[in-house]
C-alpha positions as CSV (number, residue, x, y, z in Angstrom):
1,X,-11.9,-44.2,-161.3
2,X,-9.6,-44.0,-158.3
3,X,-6.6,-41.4,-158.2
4,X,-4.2,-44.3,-159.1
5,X,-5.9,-44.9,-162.0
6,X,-6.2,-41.3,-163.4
7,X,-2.7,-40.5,-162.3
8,X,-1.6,-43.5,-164.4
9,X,-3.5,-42.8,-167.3
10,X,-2.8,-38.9,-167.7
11,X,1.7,-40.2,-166.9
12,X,0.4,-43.0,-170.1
13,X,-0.9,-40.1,-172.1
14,X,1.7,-37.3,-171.4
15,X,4.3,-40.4,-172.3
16,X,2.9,-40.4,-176.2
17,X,3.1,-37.0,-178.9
18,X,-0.4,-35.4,-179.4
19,X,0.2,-36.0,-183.0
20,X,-1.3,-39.4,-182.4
21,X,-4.4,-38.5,-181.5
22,X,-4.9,-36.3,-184.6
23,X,-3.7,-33.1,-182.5
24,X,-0.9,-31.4,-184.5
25,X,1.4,-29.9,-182.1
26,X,4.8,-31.0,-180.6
27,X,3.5,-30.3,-176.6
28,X,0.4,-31.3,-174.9
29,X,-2.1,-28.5,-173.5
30,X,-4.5,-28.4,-170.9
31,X,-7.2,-28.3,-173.4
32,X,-5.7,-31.5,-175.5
33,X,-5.8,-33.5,-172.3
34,X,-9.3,-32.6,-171.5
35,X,-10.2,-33.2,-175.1
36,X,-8.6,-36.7,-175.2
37,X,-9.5,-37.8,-171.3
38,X,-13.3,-38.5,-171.6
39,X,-13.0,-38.0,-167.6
40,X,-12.0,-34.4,-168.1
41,X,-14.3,-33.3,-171.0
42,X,-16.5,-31.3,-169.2
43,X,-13.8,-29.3,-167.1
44,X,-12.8,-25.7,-167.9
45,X,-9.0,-25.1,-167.9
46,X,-8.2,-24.1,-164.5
47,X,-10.2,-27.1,-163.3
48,X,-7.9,-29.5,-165.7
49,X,-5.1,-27.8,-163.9
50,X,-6.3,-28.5,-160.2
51,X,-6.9,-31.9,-160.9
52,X,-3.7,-32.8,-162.7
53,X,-1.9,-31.0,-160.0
54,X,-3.6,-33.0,-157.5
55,X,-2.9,-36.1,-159.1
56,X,1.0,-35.1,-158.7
57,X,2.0,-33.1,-162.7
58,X,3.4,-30.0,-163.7
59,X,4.8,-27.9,-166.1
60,X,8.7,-29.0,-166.3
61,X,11.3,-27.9,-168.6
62,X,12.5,-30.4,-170.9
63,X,16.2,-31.8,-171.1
64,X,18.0,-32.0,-174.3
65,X,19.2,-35.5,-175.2
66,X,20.9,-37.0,-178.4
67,X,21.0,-40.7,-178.7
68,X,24.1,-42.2,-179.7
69,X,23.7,-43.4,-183.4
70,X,26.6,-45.6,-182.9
71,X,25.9,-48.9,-184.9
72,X,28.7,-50.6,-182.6
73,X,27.2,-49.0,-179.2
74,X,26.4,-52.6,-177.6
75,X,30.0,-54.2,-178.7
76,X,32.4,-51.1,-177.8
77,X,30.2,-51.1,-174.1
78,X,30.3,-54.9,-173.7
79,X,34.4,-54.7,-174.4
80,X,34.1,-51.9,-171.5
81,X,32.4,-53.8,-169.2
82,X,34.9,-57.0,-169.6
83,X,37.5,-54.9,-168.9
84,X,36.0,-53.7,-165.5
85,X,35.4,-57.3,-164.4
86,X,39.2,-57.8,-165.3
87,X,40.2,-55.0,-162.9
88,X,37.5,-55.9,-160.3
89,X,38.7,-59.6,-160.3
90,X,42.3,-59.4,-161.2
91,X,43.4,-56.1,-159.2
92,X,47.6,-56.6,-159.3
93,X,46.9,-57.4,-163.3
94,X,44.8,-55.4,-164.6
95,X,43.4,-51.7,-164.2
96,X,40.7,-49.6,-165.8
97,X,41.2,-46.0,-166.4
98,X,38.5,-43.6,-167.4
99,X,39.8,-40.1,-169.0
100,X,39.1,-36.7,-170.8
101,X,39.6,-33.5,-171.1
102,X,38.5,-30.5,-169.3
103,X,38.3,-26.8,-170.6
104,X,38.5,-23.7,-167.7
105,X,38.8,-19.7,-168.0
106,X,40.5,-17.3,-166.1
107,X,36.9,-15.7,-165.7
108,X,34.4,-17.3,-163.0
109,X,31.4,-19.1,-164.2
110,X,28.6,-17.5,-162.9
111,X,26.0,-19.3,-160.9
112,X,23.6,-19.7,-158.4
113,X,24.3,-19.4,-154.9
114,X,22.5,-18.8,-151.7
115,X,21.5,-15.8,-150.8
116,X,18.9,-14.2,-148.3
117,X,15.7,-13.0,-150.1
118,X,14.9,-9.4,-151.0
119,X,18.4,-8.7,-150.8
120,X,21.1,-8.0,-153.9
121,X,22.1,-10.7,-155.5
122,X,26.1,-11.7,-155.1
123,X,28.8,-9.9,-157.4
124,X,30.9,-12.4,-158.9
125,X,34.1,-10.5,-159.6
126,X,35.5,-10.2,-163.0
127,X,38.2,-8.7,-164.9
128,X,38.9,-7.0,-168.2
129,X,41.6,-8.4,-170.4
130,X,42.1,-12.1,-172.5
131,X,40.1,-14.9,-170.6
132,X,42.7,-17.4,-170.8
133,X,41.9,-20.7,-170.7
134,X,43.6,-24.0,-169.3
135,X,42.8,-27.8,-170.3
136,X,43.5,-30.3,-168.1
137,X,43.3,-34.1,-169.0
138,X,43.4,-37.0,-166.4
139,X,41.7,-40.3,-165.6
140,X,40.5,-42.0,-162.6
141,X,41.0,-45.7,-161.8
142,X,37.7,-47.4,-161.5
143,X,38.5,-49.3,-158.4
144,X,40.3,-47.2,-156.4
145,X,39.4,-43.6,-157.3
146,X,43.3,-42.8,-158.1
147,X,43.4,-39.9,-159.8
148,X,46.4,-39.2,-162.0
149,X,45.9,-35.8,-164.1
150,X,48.2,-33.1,-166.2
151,X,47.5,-29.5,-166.7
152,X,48.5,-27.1,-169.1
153,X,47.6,-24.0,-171.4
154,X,46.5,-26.7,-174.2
155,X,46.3,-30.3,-174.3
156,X,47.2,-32.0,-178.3
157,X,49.1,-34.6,-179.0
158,X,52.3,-34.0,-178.1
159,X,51.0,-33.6,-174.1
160,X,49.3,-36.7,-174.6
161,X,52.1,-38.3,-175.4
162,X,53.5,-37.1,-172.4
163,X,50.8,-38.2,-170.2
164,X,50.5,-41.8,-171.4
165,X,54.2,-41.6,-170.0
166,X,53.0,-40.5,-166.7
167,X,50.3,-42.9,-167.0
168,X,53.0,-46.1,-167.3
169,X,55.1,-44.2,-164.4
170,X,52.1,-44.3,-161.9
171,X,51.5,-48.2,-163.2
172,X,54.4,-49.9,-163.9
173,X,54.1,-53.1,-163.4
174,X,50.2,-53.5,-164.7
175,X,50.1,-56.0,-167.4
176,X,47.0,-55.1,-168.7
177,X,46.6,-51.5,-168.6
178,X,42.6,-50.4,-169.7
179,X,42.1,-46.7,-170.6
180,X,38.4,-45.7,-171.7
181,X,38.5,-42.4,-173.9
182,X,35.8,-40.8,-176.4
183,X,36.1,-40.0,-179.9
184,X,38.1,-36.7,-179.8
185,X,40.1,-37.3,-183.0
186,X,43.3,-36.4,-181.5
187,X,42.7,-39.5,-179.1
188,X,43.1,-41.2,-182.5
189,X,46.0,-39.6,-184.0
190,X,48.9,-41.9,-185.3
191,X,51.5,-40.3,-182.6
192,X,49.1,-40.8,-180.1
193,X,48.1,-44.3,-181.1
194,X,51.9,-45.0,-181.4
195,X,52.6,-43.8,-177.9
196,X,49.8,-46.1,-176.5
197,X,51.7,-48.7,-178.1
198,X,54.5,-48.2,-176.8
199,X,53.6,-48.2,-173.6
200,X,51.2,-50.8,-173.2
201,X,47.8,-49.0,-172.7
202,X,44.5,-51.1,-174.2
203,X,42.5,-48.2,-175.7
204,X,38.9,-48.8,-175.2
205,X,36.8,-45.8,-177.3
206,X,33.2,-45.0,-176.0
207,X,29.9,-45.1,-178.5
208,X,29.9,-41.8,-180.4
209,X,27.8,-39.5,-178.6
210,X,27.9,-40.9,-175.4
211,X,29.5,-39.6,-172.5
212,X,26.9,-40.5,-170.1
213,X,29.0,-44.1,-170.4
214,X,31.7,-42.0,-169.3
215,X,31.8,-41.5,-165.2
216,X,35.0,-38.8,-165.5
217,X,32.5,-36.4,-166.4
218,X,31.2,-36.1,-162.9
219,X,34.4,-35.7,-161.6
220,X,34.5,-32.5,-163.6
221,X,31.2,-31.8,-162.6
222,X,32.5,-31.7,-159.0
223,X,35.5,-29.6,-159.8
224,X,33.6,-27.0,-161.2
225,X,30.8,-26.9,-158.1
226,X,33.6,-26.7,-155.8
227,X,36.4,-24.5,-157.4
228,X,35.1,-23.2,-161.0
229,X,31.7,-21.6,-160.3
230,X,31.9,-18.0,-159.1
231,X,35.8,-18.2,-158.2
232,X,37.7,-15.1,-156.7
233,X,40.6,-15.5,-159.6
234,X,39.8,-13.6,-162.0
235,X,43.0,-11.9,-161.6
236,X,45.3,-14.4,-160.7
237,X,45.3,-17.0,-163.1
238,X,47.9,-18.6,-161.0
239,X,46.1,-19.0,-158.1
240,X,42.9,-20.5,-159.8
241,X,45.7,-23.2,-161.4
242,X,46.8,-23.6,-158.0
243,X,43.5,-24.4,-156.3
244,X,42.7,-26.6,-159.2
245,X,46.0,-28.6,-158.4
246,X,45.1,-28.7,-154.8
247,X,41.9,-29.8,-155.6
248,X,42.7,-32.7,-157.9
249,X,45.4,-33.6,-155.8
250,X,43.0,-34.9,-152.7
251,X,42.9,-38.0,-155.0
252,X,46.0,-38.9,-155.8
253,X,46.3,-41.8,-154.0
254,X,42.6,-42.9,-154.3
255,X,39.2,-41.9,-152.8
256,X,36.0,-44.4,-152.5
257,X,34.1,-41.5,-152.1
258,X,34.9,-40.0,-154.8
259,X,34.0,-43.8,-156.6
260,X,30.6,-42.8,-155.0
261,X,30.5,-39.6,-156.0
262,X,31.1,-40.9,-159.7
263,X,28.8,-43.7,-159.8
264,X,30.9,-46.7,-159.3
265,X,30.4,-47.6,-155.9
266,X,27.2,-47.6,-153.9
267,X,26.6,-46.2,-150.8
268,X,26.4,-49.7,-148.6
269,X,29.9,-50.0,-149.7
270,X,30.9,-47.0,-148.8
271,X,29.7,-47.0,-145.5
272,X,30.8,-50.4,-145.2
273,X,34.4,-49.3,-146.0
274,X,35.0,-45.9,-145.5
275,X,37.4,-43.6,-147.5
C-alpha cells in the first residue's frame, strides 16, 4: 500500500463514527484505528501515532456547528441570490443590502496577542463599575462595500424605524431597494414591517440558523480584531464609541476591499481594480 493510499483510507475512516464498526464511543482512538485497519493491527500505540502523523493527522479540536432546520432554506437563499444578480446587473435600479446587529462593552475582550516568550503576558486594562454596552446595527451594500450604520445604547424597534429612514436617505432614488436580515423577531415586528413599507425596502429573511449566509458578520468580525479586542477604553466609554465611529466610517462611501474581506469579491478583482 503506498502512502496515498493509507492516507486516504485512515481520512475515509476518521470521516465515519466508530459506532459503525461495532465500537461504542463518539471519538476514534489510536487503538480503534489499529483495531479496524488490518494494516495497523500489529502496531503498539505510539507506533499507530508515528505512522498517522507521517501520513499528515492529528489531534484537532472540533468546531461546533448547527444545521439550519429551515424547511424553506433553498427558496429563502434562491430569492437572495436573484436579488444579487438584480444589483450586479441592474446597478442604478437595484441594490442589495446585507444587515445586523452588533453587541460591545465598555470592558475589553480579552485575547491573544504577540508577545516575546518567557516573558509576562500583556495586561489588558480594566475597570470596576457597570460594563455598559452599546449595539450598533448597519448594512453593507453588496457591490460596492458602502457601509451605512447607526449606533446607540440599544437598538429595538423604534431605532429601526429610524434607520430604515436613513437607509432611503443614503438611497433615494433606488427602485428596488433589497435588504437581507435574520430572524431576530423585532426585524419582524408590525412597526418595523410598517416602516419598511413605507419606505420601499424588499425584506429578504435568511434560513433560521444560518448566519454563515450572512457576509455582515465578518465585518464585525473585523471590527472587533481591529478595535474591540484588548481596547485601552475601559474608562472612557466615549472614546471606544468614538474609535468605533472612526472605524466604521472608512466605508462610508464604499471599499472593495472590504467586499474581499467579506467574501463577495475575489482577489483577481481586487487586484484588477483596486480600492
Amino acid at each position: 500500500m503506498t502512502a496515498t493510499e493509507a492516507g486516504e483510507a485512515v481520512a475515509h475512516l476518521l470521516h465515519q463514527s466508530p459506532r459503525q464498526y461495532g465500537i461504542d464511543v463518539t471519538r476514534w482512538r489510536l487503538a480503534d484505528v489499529g483495531q479496524v485497519l488490518s494494516w495497523l493491527t500489529r502496531r503498539s500505540l505510539p507506533g499507530i501515532y508515528k505512522v498517522l502523523k507521517r501520513l499528515g493527522f492529528s489531534r484537532k479540536q472540533a468546531q461546533a456547528f448547527i444545521r439550519s432546520p429551515d424547511t424553506a432554506y433553498a427558496l429563502k437563499w434562491r430569492a437572495i441570490l436573484a436579488a444579487y444578480q438584480d444589483a450586479v446587473e441592474h446597478p442604478e435600479q437595484a441594490v442589495l443590502l446585507f444587515g445586523d446587529e452588533l453587541t460591545y462593552w465598555r470592558r475589553p475582550a480579552v485575547r491573544a496577542v504577540h508577545q516575546r516568550r518567557g516573558q509576562k503576558q500583556r495586561r489588558v486594562v480594566n475597570r470596576p463599575g457597570a460594563n455598559t454596552q452599546t449595539r450598533i446595527v448597519a448594512v453593507v451594500n453588496a457591490c460596492t462595500g458602502q457601509v451605512t450604520y447607526r449606533q446607540r445604547s440599544r437598538v429595538g424597534r423604534f431605532e429601526l424605524v429610524a434607520f430604515y429612514e436613513q437607509l432611503r436617505q443614503d438611497y433615494p432614488a433606488v427602485p428596488r431597494l433589497y435588504l437581507v436580515l435574520d430572524n431576530w423577531p423585532t426585524h419582524k415586528h408590525p412597526l418595523v414591517l410598517e416602516a419598511a413599507q413605507h419606505h420601499a425596502l424588499r425584506l429578504l429573511f435568511l434560513p433560521t440558523y444560518a448566519s454563515w449566509l450572512n457576509p455582515i458578520e465578518k465585518l464585525w468580525r473585523w471590527l472587533r480584531q481591529d478595535v474591540l479586542h484588548c481596547h485601552p477604553f475601559a474608562d472612557d466609554l466615549d472614546h471606544l464609541r468614538q474609535a468605533v465611529t472612526r472605524w466604521l466610517d472608512r466605508f462610508r462611501s464604499g471599499s472593495r476591499h472590504l467586499l474581499f474581506f467579506i467574501g463577495l469579491l475575489s482577489r483577481v478583482e481586487l487586484n484588477q481594480y483596486g480600492d
